[in-house]
N, C-alpha and C positions, 0 to 999 in steps of 0.2 A: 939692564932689565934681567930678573931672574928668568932661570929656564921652566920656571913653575909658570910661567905666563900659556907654558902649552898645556891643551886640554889633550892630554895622553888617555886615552879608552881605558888603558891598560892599570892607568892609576886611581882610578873609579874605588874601586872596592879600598883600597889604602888612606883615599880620601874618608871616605863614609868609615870605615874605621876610627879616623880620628877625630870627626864629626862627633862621635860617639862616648869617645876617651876624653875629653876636656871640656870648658866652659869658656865661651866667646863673652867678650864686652858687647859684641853686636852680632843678633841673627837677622839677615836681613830675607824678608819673605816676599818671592817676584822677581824675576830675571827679564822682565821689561828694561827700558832703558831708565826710568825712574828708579828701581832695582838697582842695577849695577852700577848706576852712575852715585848711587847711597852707599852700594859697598867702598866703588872707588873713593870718594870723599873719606869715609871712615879709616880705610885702610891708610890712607897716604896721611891721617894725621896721626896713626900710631896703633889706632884701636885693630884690635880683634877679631876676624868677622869669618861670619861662615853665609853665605848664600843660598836660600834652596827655592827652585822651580821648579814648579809642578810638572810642566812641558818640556819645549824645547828652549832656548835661548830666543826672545824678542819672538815664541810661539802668536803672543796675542795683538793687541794694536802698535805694539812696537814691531811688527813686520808690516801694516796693513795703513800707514798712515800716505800722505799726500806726497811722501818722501823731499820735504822741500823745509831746511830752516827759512824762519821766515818773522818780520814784525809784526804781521796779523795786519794788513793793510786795513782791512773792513771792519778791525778792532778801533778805528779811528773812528768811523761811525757812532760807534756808542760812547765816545771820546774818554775812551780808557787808555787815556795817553802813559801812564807808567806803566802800563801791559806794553806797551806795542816802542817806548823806550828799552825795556829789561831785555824785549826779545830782540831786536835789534842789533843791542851789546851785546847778547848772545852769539847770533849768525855770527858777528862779523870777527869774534874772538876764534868760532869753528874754521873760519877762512884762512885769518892771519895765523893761529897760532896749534888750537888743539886738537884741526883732524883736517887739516888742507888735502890731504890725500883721497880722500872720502869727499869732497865735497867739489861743486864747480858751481860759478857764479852763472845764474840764466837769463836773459833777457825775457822782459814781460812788453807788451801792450794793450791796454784798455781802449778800445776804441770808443768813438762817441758817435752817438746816431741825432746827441739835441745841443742845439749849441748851448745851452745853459751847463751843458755837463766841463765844460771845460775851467770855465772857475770853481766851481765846486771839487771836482775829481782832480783839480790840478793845484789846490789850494792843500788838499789830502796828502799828495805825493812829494809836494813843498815841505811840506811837515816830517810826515814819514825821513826826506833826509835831512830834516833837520833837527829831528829826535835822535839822530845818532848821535853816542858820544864818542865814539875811539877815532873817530877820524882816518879808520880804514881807506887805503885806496885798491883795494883787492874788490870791491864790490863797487860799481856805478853806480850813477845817481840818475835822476830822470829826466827826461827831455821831451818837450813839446812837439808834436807831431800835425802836420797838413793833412789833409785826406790822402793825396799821394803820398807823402811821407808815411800812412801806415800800412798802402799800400805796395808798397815799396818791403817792407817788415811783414806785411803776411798778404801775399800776392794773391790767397786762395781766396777771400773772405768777398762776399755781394757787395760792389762798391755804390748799391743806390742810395745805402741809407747813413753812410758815411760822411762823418763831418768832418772827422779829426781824428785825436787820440795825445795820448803819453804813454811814452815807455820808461820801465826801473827793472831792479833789479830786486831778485832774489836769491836765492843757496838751495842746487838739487845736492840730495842726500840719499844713500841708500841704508835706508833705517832699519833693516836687519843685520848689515853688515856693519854698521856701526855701533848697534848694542851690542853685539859678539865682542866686536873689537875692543869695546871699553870696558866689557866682565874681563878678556885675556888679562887686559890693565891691572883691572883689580886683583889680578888671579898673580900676576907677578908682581905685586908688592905684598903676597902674602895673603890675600884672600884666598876664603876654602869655599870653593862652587862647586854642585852638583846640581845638575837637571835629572827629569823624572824623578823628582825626589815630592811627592806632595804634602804639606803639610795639613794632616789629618785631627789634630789637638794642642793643645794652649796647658801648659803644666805651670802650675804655682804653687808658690809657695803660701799661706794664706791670701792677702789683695794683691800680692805681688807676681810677675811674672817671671818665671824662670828657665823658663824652655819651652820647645815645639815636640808634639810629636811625629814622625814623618814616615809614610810609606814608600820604601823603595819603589818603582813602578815596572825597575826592571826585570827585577827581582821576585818582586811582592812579598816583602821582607819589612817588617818596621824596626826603627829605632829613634832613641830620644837625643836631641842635639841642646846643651844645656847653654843659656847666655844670662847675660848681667842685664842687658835691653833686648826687644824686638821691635824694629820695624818692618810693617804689613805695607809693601808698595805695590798694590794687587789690583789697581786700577778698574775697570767693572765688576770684580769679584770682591772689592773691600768687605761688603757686605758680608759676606759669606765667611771673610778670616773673623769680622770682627764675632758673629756668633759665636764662631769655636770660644770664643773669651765671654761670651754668656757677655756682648757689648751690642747694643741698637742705635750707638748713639748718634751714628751718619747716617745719609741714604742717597745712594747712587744710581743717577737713569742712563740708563745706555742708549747711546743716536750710533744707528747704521751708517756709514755711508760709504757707496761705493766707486771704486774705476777702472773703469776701460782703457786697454793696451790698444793702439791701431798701429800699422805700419807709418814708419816716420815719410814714405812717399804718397800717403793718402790723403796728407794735408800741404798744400802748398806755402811753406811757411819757412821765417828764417828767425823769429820770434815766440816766445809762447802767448797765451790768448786767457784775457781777464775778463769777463764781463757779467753784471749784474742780471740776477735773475729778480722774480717777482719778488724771493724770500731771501736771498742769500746773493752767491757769485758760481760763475761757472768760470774754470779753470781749463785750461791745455795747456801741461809742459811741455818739455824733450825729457823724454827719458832713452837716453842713447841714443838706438835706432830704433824709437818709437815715440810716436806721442799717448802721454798719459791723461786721461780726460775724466774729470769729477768736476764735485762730488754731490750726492745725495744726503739728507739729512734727514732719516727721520724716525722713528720714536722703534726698538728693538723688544719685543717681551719674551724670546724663546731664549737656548740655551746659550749662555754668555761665550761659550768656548768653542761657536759653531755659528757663527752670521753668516748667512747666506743670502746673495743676489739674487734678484727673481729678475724674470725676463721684463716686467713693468719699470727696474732700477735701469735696467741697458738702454731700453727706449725711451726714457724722459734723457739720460743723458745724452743717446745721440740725438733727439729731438731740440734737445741745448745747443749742439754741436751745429744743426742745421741750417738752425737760424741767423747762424753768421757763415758755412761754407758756401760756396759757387756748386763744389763737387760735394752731393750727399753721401753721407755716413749709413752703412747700412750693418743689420746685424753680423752679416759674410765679412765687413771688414777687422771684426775683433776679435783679436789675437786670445788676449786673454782678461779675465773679469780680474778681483778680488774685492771682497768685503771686509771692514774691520766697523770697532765698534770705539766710538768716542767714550769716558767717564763724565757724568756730569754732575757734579756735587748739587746736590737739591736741600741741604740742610738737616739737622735732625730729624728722623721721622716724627713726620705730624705737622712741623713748618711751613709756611707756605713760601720761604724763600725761592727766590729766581735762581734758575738755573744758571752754570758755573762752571766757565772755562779756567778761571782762576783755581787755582790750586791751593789745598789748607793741609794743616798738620792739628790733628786730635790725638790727642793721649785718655788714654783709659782702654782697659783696665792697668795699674799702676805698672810701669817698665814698658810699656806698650803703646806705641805709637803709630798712628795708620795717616799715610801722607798720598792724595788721590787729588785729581784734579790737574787743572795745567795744561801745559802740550809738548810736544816732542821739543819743539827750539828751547823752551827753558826749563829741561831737565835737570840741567847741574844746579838751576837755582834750588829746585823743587827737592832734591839730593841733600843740598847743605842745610837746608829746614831741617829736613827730618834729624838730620847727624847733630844738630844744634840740641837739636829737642832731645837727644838721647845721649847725649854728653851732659844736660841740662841734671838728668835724673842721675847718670855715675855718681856726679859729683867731683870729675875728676880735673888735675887740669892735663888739659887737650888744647894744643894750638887751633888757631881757625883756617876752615877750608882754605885750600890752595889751589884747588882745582884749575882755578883758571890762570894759573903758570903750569898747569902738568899736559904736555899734547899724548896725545893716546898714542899706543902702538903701530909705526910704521909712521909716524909725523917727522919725529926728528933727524933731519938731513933729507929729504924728501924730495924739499925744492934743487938741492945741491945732484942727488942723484938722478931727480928727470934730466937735471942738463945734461948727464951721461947716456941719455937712453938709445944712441944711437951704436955707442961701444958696447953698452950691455947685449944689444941687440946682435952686434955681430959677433960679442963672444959666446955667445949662448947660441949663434945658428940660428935666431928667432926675425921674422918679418919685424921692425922697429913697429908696426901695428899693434903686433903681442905686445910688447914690453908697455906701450901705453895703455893698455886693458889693462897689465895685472899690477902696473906702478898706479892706476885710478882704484886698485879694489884691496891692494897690500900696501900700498907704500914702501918704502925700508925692507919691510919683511918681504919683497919682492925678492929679495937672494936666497931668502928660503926653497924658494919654488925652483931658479935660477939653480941651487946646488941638488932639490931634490931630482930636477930631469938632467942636472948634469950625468947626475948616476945611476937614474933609471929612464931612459932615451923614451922608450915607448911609451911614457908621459907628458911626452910636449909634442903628442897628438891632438889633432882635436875629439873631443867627444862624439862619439856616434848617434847621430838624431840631434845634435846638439853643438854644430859645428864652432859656435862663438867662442866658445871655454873649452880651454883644456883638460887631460887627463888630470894632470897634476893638480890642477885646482881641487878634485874632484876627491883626489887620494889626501892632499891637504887637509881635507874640512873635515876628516875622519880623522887625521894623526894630531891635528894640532887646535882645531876649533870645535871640537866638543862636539859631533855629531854622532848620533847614535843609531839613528833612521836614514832608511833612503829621503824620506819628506824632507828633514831636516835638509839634506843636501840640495835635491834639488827645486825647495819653494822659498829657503833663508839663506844659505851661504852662496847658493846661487839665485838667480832668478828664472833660472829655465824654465818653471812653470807657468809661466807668462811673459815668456818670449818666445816661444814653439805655440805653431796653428796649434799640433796635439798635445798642447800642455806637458812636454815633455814624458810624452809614454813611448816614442820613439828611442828615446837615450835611456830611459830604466833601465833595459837589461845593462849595458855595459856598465852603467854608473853601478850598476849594484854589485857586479863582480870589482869594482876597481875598490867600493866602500869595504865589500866584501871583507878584502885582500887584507886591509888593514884592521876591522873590526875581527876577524875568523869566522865568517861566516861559510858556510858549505851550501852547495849548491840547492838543498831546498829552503837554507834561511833565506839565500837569494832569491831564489822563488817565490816563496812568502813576499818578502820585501816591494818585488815588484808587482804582483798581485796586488798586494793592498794598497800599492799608489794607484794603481790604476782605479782601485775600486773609486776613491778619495776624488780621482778626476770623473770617474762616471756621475759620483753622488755631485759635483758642481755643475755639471752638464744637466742633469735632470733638475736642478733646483730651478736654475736660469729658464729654462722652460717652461717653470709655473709662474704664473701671475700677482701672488699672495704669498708674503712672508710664511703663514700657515701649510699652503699647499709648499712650496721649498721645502720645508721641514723634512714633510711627510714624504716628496720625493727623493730624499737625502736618505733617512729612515729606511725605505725601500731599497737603494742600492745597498745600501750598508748588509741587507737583512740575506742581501747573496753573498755577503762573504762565506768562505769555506772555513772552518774551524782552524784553529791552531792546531798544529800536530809536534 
């Protein structure tokens, strides 16, 4: 893999230079995982491409989702059985082959409180494996469970109203660190990515499209990036690229939902927890040393680039949570919120079609294609649509996706080097604990970190306020994964901001001197820097607080309105 696969700070302006100087077969608009899993497609059959996001990398619902590949168990329900086969052969391609490092197989149980629910819910999960096709054995299957058998699997839960249950399996994922990982991909086979790059205008040639216009954001500098195609993979914001092309011809509603970090000792559990609500399901994973508890669903009208939790989203979810624990959840026990926003295709304005977890690709205006819809597990399918559709318009010949023999960055030899991880461990001086944290978060590229504290020691500290990650990770996410901002560090390439009671305002200072070091920042950029995280966690603090999407806003709005100027 080339060495272009790193996001060097320093090759920013060199980039955007040649951004500027040539003409791409593909600009792809959106650094979600729909995004770069379009660049990668593109790029690994030959084409062209330059990538620009607005934000950060995986800034929008590609950091904020349920972090789990998954078949859509409850997609069975509406018996959309090729949705919940595609995603299926999805997960279990992520396990076996293109991002096992990233990903770990969870156990589920749905318990039952009526005995009718066991042929029914157990006639589902029959299904479910038997809708696979690859024949993985990285991922279990499900099993039939006694009342003591699920308590046994989740020892916390009020055994009066217990009948039974089944257990399966699903795929936890860390969906920021996996879009990062799969732009590196793209970014070393020759993909040209910039973040804070916004695309501000649609250049044409008469009906034709020929280019973006884009505002630098760090800068606040514009320039024009010329292509032969554009695909918009802008997921709640389609709307808004497809304007710039004077196009109305989708319409996308955005669904809130949100979830709660608890300490993984405040549920007594050795399993995660499914169960049906009035309108939906209520979930509890592991996520590490935490359990992750959603979701919420429901109708967003405020700023696409800013959903925020209200204290009424915390307490329907632990009011979900209560309903099956012994020990009650209370506000005191949650670590950390986050909100994201689902896309839902609703059809051309005016339509009255039903909303749409399924994913489409639209063309128009000509060269220009907007691909929305979908869900994180079958990205790569939702990727080689669009590249279909934009290979369609070249004209050229272009072999077809291959994606699903390419494994991402830090995949290949992966399983060969954890069985080393006890040598790695003592040649590096590291607790064998370390090396399993950054061989689950790098893979392969785990020697990177490995060589970086070999040469700079006082890196394979831990973080101050922030004791689970290291230095090195911290000075990594600046050298090699495209961080610009302290946010960027520690809300995507790490998750310290919800995994700290104080949402990691404890670690800012140091993390910002360590981002610092590598970006050149001087002690008042570092200032700034941590200043305005902190603002960013006061404004989540006060939103949570209000009751009303509305009132959130406006307590957000308010802290925002103390920030001190730039200087």
């Amino acid at each position: 893999m080339s060495a272009r696969n790193r996001f060097d700070p320093r090759r920013r302006a060199d980039t955007i230079a040649e951004l500027s100087d040539r003409e791409f077969d593909l600009i792809v608009i959106g650094g979600g995982i729909t995004g770069v899993g379009t660049a990668l497609d593109a790029v690994s059959r030959g084409l062209s491409v330059a990538l620009l996001e607005a934000g950060d990398l995986a800034a929008g619902t590609s950091s904020r989702s349920g972090k789990v590949f998954h078949g859509g168990l409850r997609y069975l329900q509406q018996l959309n059985f090729s949705l919940v086969r595609e995603a299926l052969k999805e997960r279990d391609l992520m396990v076996d082959r293109l991002c096992p490092h990233l990903v770990s197989p969870e156990l589920f149980t749905f318990p039952f409180t009526r005995r009718w629910q066991r042929p029914y819910v157990g006639a589902g999960v029959l299904l479910y494996d038997l809708l696979r096709l690859t024949g993985t054995r990285s991922v279990g299957g499900h099993r039939h469970l006694s009342r003591k058998g699920v308590l046994r699997k989740l020892p916390g839960l009020k055994p009066k109203p217990l009948t039974g249950g089944v257990s399966y399996y699903d795929v936890r994922v860390d969906d920021a660190r996996h879009t990062m990982t799969v732009a590196r991909t793209a970014a070393g086979l020759g993909a040209r990515i910039v973040t804070r790059a916004e695309v501000t205008g649609i250049v044409r040639d008469g009906e034709t499209v020929i280019g973006v216009v884009v505002r630098d954001k760090e800068n606040d500098t514009e320039f024009t990036v010329r292509g032969r195609s554009v695909v918009s993979a802008t997921g709640v914001w389609a709307e808004g690229v497809q304007a710039l092309a004077g196009e109305s011809s989708i319409a996308v509603t955005a669904a809130k939902g949100i979830h709660l970090v608890v300490p993984a000792d405040r549920i007594d559990a050795d399993s995660g927890l499914i169960a049906q609500t009035d309108d939906s399901v209520f979930i509890i994973r592991r996520w590490f040393d935490y359990w992750l508890m959603g979701t919420t669903d429901t109708a967003w009208d405020h700023e696409r680039d800013d959903p925020a939790a209200t204290g009424a989203d915390v307490d329907y979810l632990l009011a979900q949570a209560n309903r099956w624990l012994k020990r009650p959840l209370s506000r005191e026990d949650v670590v950390g919120v986050y909100a994201g926003l689902r896309p839902l295709v609703s059809g051309r304005k005016g339509a009255t079609a039903a909303l749409s977890r399924d994913h489409t690709v639209m063309a128009g205006p000509r060269g220009m294609f907007t691909v929305v819809g979908g869900k994180y597990t079958t990205y790569r399918i939702m990727a080689r649509d669009a590249v279909n559709a934009a290979v369609g318009h070249l004209g050229s010949d272009t072999p077809d996706s291959a994606t699903d023999k390419l494994p991402i960055l830090g995949a290949d030899g992966y399983r060969a080097l954890r069985n080393q991880r006890l040598a790695l461990a003592a040649e590096a001086g590291l607790d064998p604990e370390w090396i399993d944290h950054l061989l689950g978060r790098y893979g392969t590229l785990v020697l990177d970190l490995l060589e970086l504290m070999a040469e700079r020691p006082e890196l394979a500290k831990p973080v101050e306020g922030a004791p689970k990650y290291l230095a090195a990770e911290l000075y990594y996410a600046a050298s090699h994964e495209g961080a610009l901002h302290l946010d960027d560090v520690l809300v995507r390439r790490t998750r310290i901001f919800m995994e700290t009671p104080d949402h990691g305002e404890a670690a800012a200072v140091h993390a910002a001197a360590i981002v610092g070091e590598v970006l050149g920042w001087d002690e008042r950029r570092q200032a700034d820097e941590v200043e305005r995280y902190r603002l960013e966690r006061e404004a989540d603090r006060r939103a949570v607080d209000a009751l009303t999407d509305d009132d959130a806003m406006t307590a957000r709005r308010s802290a925002r309105a103390e920030a001190k100027p730039r200087t």
